[in-house]
N, C-alpha and C positions, 0 to 999 in steps of 0.2 A: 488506432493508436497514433498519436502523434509521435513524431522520430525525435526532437528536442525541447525539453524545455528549459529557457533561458531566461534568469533572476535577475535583477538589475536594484529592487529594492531591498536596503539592509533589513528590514526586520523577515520578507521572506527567509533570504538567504539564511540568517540565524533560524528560522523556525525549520527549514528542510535542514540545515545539521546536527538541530538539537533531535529530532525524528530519525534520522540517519545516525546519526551515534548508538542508539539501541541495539546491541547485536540482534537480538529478536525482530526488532522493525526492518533491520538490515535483510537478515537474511529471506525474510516474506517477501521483501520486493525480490531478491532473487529467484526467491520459487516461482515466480508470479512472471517472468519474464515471458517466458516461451509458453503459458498455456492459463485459462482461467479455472478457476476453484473458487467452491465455498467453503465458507467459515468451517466447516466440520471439517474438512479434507486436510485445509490448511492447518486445524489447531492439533490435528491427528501425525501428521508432519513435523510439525514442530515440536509435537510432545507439550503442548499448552493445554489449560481449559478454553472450552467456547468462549466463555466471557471474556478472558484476558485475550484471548487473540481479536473477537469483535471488536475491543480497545483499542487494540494496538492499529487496526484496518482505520477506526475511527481517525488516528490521528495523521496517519499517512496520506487520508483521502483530505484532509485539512491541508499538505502542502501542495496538492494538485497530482502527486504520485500515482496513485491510484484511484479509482474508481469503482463503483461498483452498482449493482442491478438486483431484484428481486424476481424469484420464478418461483413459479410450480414447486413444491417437494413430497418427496414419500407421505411426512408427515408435519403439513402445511406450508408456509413461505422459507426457501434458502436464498441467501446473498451471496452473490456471484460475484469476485472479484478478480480485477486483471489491472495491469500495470496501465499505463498512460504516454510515458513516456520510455524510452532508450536510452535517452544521455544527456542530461543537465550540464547547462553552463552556467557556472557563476559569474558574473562579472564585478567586481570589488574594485570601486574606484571613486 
């Protein structure tokens, strides 16, 4: 995991607070801090469908937030997801 990551281009910066505005997107990166999960665990957590929680992964891993991996599961491929980063700098100037 890298420890920061630091924006410096306006349209990032807008696209990670349009993603961060979402209570929902918000709080997955929370859960996602201290330990990795897949999509079922996470959307089981949240009280989501799969789909709408794979959406919302989808859009988070679009600002560089998160990441994610494919494995092995009970029954076929799960997606492994874990945060990226610790602490964002914006820099606006």
């Amino acid at each position: 995991m890298t420890d920061t990551l630091e924006l410096n281009d306006e349209k990032q910066i807008i696209g990670l607070a349009k993603a961060l505005s979402s209570p929902t997107r918000y709080n997955i990166v929370k859960l996602l801090l201290d330990k990795e999960m897949d999509i079922s665990s996470i959307a089981k957590r949240m009280k989501q469908t799969e789909a709408n929680t794979s959406a919302q992964i989808k859009h988070l891993e679009k600002t560089g937030i998160l990441e994610s991996r494919y494995e092995p599961g009970a029954h076929g491929v799960r997606k492994v997801c874990k945060t990226k980063v610790r602490r964002i700098i914006l820099n606006v100037e």
